[in-house]
MMTF fields as JSON, N, C-alpha, C and O atoms, coordinates in Angstrom:
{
  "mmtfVersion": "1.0.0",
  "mmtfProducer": "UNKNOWN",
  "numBonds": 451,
  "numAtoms": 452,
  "numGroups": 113,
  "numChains": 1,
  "numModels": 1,
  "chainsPerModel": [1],
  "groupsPerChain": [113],
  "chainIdList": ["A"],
  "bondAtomList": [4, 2, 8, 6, 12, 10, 16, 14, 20, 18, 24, 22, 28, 26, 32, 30, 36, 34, 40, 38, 44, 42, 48, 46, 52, 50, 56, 54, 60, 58, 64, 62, 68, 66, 72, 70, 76, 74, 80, 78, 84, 82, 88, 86, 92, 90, 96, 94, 100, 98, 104, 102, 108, 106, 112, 110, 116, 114, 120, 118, 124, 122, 128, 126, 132, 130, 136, 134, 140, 138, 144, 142, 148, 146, 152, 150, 156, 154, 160, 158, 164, 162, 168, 166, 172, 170, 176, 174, 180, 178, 184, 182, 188, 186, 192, 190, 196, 194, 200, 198, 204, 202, 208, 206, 212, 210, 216, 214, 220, 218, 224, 222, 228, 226, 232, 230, 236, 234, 240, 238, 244, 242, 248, 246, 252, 250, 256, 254, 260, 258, 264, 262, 268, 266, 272, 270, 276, 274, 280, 278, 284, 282, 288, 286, 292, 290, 296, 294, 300, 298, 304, 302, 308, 306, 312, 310, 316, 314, 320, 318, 324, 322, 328, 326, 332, 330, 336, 334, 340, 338, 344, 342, 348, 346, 352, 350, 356, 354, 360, 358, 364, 362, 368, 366, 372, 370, 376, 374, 380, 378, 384, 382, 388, 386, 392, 390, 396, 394, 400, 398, 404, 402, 408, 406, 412, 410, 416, 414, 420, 418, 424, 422, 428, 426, 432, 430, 436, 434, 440, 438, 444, 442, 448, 446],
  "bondOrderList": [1, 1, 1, 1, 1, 1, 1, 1, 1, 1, 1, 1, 1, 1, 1, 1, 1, 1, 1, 1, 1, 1, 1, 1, 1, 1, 1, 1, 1, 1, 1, 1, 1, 1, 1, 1, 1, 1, 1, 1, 1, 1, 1, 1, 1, 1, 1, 1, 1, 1, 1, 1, 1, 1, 1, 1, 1, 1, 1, 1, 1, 1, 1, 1, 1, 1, 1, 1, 1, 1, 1, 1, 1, 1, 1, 1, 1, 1, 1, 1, 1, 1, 1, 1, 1, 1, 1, 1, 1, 1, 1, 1, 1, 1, 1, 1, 1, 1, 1, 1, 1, 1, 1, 1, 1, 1, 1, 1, 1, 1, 1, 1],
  "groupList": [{"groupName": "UNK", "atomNameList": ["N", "CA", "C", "O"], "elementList": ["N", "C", "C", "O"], "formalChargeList": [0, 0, 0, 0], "bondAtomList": [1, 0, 2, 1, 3, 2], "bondOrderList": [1, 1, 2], "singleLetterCode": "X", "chemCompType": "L-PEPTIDE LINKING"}],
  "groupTypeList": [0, 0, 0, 0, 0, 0, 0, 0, 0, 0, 0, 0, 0, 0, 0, 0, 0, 0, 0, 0, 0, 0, 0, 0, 0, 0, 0, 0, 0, 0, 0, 0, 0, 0, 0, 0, 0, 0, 0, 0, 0, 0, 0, 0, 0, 0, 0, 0, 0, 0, 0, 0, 0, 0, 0, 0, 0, 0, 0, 0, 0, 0, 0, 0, 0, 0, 0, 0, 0, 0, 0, 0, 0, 0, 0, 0, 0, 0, 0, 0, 0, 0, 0, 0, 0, 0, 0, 0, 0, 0, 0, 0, 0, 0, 0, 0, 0, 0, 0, 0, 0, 0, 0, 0, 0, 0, 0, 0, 0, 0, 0, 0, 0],
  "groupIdList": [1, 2, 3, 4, 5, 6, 7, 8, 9, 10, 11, 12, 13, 14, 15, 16, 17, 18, 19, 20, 21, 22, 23, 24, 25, 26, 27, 28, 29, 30, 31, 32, 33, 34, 35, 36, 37, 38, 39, 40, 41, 42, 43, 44, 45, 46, 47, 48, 49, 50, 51, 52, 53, 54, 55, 56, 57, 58, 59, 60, 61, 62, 63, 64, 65, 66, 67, 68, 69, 70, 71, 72, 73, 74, 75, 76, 77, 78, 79, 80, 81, 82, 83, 84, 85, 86, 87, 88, 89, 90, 91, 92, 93, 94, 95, 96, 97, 98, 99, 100, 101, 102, 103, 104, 105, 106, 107, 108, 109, 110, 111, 112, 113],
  "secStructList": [7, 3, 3, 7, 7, 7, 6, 6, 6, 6, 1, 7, 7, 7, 7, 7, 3, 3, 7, 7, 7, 1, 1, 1, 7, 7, 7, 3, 3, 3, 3, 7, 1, 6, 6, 7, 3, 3, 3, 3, 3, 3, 7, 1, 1, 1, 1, 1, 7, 7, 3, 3, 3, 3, 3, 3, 1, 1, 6, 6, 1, 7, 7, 7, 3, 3, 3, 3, 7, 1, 7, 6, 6, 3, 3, 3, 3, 3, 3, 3, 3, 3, 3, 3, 6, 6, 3, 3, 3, 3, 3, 3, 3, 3, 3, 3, 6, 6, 7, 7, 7, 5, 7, 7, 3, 3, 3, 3, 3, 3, 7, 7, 7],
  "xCoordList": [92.977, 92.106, 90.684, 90.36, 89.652, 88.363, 87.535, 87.806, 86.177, 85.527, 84.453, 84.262, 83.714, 82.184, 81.754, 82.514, 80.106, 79.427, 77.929, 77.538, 77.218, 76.175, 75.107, 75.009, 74.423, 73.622, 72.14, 71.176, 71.903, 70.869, 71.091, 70.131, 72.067, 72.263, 72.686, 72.344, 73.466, 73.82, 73.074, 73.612, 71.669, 70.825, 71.017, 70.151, 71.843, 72.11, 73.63, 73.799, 74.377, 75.845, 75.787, 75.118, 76.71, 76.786, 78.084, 78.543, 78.485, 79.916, 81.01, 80.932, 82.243, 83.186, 83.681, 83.999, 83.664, 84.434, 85.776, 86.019, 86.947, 87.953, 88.651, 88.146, 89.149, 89.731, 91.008, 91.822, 91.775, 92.887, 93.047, 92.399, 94.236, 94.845, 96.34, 96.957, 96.834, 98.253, 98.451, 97.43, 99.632, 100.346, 100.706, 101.066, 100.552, 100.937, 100.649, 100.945, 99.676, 99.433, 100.152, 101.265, 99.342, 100.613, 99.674, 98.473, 100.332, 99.621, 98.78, 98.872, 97.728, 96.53, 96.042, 96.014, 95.824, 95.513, 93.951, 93.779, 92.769, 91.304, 91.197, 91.535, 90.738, 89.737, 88.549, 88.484, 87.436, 86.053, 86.114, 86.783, 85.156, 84.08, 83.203, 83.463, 81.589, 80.704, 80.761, 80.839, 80.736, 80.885, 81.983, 82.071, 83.223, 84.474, 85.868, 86.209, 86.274, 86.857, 88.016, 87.994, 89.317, 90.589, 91.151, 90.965, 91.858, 92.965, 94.693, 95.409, 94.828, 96.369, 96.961, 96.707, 98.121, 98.145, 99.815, 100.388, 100.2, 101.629, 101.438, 100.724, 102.132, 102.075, 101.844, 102.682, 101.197, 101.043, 101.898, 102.043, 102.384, 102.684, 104.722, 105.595, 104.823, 106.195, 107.446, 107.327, 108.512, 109.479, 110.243, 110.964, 109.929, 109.802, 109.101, 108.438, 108.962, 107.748, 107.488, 108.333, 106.366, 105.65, 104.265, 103.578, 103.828, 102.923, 101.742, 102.2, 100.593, 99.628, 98.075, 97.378, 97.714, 96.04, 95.273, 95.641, 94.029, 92.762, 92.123, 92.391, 91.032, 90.146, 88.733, 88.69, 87.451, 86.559, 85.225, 85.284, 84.477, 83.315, 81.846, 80.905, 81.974, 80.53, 80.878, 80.601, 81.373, 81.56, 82.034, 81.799, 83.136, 83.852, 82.941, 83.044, 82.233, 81.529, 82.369, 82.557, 83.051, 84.058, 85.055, 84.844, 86.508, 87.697, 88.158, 88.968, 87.527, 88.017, 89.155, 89.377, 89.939, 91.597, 92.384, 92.239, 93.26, 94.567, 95.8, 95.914, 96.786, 97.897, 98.825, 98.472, 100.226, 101.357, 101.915, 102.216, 102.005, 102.097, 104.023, 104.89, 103.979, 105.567, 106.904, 106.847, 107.88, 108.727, 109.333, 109.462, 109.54, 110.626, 111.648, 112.208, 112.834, 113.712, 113.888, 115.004, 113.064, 112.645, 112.344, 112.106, 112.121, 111.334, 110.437, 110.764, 109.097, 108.111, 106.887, 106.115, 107.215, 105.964, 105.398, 105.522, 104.837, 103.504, 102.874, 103.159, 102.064, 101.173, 99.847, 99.343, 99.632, 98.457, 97.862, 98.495, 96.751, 95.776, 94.776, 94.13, 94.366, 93.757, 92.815, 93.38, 91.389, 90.445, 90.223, 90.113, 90.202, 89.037, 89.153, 89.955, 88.148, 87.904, 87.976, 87.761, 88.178, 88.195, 89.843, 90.32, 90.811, 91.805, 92.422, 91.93, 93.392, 93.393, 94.921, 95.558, 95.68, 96.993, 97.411, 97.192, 98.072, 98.999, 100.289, 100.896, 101.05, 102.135, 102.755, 102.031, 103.831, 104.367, 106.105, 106.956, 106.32, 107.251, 108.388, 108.076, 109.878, 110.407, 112.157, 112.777, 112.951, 114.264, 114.724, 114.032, 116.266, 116.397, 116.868, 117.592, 116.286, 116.711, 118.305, 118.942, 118.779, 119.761, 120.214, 121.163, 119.361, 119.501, 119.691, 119.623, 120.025, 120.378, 119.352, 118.619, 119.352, 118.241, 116.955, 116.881, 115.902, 114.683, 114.422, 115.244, 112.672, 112.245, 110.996, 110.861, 109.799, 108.443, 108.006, 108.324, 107.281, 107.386, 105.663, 105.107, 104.919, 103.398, 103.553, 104.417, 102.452, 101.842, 100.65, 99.873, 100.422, 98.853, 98.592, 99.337, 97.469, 96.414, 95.331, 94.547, 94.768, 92.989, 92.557, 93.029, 91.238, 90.414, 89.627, 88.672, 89.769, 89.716, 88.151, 87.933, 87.239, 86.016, 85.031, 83.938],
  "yCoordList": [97.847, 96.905, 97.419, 98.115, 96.988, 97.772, 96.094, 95.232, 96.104, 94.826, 95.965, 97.125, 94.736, 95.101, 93.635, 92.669, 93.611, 92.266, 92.493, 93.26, 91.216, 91.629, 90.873, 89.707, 91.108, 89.694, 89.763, 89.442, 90.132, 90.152, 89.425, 89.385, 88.747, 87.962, 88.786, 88.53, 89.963, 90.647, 91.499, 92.153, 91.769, 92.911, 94.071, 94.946, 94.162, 95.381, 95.427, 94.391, 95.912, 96.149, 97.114, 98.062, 97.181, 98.58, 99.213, 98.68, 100.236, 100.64, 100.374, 100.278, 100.273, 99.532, 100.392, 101.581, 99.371, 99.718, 99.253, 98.086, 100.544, 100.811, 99.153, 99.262, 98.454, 97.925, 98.253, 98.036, 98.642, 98.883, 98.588, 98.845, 97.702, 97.149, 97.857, 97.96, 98.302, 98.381, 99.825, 100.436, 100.54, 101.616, 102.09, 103.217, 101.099, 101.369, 100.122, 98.928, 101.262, 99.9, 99.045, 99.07, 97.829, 96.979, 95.484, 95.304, 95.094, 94.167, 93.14, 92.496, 93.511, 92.002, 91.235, 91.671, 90.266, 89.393, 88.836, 88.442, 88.855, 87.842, 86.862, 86.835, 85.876, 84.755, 84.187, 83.947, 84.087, 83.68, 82.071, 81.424, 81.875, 80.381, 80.192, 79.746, 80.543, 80.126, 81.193, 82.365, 80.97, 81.717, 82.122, 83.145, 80.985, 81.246, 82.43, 82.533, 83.133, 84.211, 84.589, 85.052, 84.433, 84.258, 85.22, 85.529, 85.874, 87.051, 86.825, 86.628, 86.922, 86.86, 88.057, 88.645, 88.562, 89.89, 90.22, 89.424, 90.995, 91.541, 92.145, 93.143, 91.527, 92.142, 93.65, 94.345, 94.023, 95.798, 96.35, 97.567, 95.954, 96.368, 95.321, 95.703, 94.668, 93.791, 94.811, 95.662, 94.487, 95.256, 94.403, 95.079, 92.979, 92.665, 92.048, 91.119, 92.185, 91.531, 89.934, 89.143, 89.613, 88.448, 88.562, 89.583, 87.05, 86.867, 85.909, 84.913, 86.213, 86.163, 85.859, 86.677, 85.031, 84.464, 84.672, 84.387, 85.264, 85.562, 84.422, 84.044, 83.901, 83.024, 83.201, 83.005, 83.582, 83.687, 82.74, 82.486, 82.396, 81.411, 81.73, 81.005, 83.261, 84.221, 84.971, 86.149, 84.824, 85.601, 86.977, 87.788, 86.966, 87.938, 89.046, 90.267, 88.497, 89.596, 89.473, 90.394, 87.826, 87.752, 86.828, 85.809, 87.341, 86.657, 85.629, 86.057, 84.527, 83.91, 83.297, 82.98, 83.194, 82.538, 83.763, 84.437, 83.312, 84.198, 83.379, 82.864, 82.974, 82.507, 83.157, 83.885, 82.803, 83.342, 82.088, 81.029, 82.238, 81.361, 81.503, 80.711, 82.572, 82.516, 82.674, 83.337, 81.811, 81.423, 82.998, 83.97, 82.875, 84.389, 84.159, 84.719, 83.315, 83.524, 84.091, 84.177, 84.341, 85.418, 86.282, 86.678, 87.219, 88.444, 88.223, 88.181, 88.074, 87.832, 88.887, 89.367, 88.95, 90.167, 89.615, 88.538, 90.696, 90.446, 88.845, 87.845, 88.848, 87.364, 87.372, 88.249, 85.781, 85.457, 84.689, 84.377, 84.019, 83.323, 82.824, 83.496, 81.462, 80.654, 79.827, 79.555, 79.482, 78.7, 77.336, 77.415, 76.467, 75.494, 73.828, 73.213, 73.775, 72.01, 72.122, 71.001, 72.944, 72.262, 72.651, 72.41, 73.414, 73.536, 75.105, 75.806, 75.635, 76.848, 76.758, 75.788, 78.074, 77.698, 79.435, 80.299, 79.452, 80.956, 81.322, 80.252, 82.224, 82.4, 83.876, 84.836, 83.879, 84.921, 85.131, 84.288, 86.085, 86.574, 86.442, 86.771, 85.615, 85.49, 86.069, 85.498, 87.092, 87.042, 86.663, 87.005, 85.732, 85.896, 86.968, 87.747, 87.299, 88.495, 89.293, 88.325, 90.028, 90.157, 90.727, 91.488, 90.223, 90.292, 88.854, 87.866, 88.956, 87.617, 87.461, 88.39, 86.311, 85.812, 85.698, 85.278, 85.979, 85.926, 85.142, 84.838, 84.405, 83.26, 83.073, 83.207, 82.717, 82.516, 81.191, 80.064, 81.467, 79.997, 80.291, 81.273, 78.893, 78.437, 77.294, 76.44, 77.604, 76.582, 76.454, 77.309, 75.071, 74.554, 74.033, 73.526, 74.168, 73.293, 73.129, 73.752, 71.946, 71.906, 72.618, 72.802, 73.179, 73.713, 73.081, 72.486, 73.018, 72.298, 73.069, 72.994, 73.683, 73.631, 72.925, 73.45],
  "zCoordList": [100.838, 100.198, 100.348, 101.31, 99.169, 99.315, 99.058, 98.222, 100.44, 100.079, 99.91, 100.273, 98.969, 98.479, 98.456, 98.391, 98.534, 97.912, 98.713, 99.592, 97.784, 97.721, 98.641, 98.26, 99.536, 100.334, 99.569, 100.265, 98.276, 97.212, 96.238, 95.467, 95.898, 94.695, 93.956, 92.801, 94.068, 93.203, 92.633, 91.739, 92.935, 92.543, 93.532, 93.519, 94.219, 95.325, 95.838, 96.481, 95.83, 96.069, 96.69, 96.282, 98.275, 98.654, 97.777, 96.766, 98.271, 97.857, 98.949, 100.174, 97.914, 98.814, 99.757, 99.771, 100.644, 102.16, 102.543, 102.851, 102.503, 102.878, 104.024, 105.141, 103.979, 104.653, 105.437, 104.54, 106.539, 107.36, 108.093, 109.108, 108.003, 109.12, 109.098, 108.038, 110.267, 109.915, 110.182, 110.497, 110.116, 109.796, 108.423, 108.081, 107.762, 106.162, 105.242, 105.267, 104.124, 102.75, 102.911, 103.436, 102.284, 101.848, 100.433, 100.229, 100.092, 98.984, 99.963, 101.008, 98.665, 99.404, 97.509, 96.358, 98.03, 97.276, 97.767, 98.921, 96.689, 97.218, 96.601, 95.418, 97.184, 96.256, 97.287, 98.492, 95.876, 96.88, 96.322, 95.517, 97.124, 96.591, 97.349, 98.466, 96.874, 97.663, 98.871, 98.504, 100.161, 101.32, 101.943, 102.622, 101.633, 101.793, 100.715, 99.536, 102.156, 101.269, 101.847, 102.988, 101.074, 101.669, 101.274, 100.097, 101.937, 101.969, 102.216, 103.198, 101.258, 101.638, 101.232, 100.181, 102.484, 102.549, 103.13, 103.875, 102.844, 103.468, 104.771, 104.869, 105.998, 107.153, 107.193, 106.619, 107.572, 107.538, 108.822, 108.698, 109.766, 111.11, 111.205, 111.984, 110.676, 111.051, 110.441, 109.56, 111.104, 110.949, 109.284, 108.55, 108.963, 108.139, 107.119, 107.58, 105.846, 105.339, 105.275, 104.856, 105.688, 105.75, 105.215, 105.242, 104.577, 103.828, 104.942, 105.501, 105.131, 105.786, 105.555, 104.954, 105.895, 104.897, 106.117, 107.256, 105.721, 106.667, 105.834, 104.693, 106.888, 105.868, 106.524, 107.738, 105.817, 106.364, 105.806, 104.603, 106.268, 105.89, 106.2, 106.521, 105.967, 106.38, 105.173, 105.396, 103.961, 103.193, 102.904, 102.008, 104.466, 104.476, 105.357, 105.241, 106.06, 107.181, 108.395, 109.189, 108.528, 109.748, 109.361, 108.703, 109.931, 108.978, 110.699, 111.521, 110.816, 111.787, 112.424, 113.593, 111.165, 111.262, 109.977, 108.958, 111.079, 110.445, 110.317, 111.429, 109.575, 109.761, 108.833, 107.905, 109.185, 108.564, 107.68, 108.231, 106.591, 105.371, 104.951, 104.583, 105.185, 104.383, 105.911, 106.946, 105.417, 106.649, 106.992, 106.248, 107.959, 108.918, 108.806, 109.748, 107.829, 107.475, 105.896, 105.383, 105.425, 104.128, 104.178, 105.319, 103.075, 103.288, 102.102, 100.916, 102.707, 101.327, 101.415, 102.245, 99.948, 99.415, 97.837, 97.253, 97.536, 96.093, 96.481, 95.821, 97.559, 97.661, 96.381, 95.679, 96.566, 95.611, 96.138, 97.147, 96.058, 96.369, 95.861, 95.058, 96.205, 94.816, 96.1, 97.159, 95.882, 96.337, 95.261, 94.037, 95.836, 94.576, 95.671, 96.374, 95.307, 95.771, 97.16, 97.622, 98.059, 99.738, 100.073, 101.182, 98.745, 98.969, 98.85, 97.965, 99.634, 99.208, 98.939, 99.348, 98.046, 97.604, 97.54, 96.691, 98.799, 98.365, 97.764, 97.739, 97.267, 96.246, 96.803, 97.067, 96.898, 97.076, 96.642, 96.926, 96.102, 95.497, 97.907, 99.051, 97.039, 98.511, 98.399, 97.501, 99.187, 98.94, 100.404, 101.363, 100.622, 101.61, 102.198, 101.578, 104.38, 104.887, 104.179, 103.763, 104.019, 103.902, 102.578, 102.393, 101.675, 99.942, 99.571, 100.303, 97.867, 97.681, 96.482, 96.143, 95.911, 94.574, 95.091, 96.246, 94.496, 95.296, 94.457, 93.592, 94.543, 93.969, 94.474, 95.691, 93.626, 94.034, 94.755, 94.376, 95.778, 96.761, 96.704, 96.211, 97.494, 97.206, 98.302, 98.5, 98.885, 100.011, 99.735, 99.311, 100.033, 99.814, 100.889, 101.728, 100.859, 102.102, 102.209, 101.493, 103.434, 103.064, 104.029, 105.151, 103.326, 104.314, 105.21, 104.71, 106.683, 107.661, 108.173, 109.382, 107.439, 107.874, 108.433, 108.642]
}
């Protein structure tokens, strides 16, 4: 994942900076609003995949909470992520461990700022 942004109003951008966490890529998903800036992301380090939201309220200078969004009896990958109103809403593509029909699942919640 690459962040950039601007503390000029947008008349000055640095260039983006490399984000890594982990042993190996893996899908990230952004959404801003205002100062708040949420990441939802595929475990980079788990022996299976799980879906994961950073949430930060410095505009992504510091990601203060982290939680795990998608259950450990799945294996979930391709996350998404959506901000608006005080609420945030992640999406991720889910199959169960093992194989089987997969199916897109979404959790919502408020932001407890």
């Amino acid at each position: 994942m690459f962040v950039v942004h601007s503390m000029e109003a947008g008349t000055m951008v640095h260039a983006p900076v490399p984000v890594v966490y982990g042993d190996r890529p893996s899908a990230a998903a952004v959404a801003s609003r205002g100062d708040t800036v949420a990441v939802a992301f595929e475990e980079p380090n788990g022996a299976s995949p799980r879906v994961w939201l950073a949430l930060s309220r410095s505009g992504g200078h510091i990601f203060e909470e982290r939680f795990r969004v998608s259950p450990t009896s799945t294996e979930a990958t391709r996350p998404g992520v959506a901000l608006r109103d005080g609420r945030v809403a992640v999406a991720w593509y889910e199959t169960p461990r093992g194989g089987g029909p997969g199916a897109a699942a979404v959790r919502v919640g408020a932001l407890q700022w």
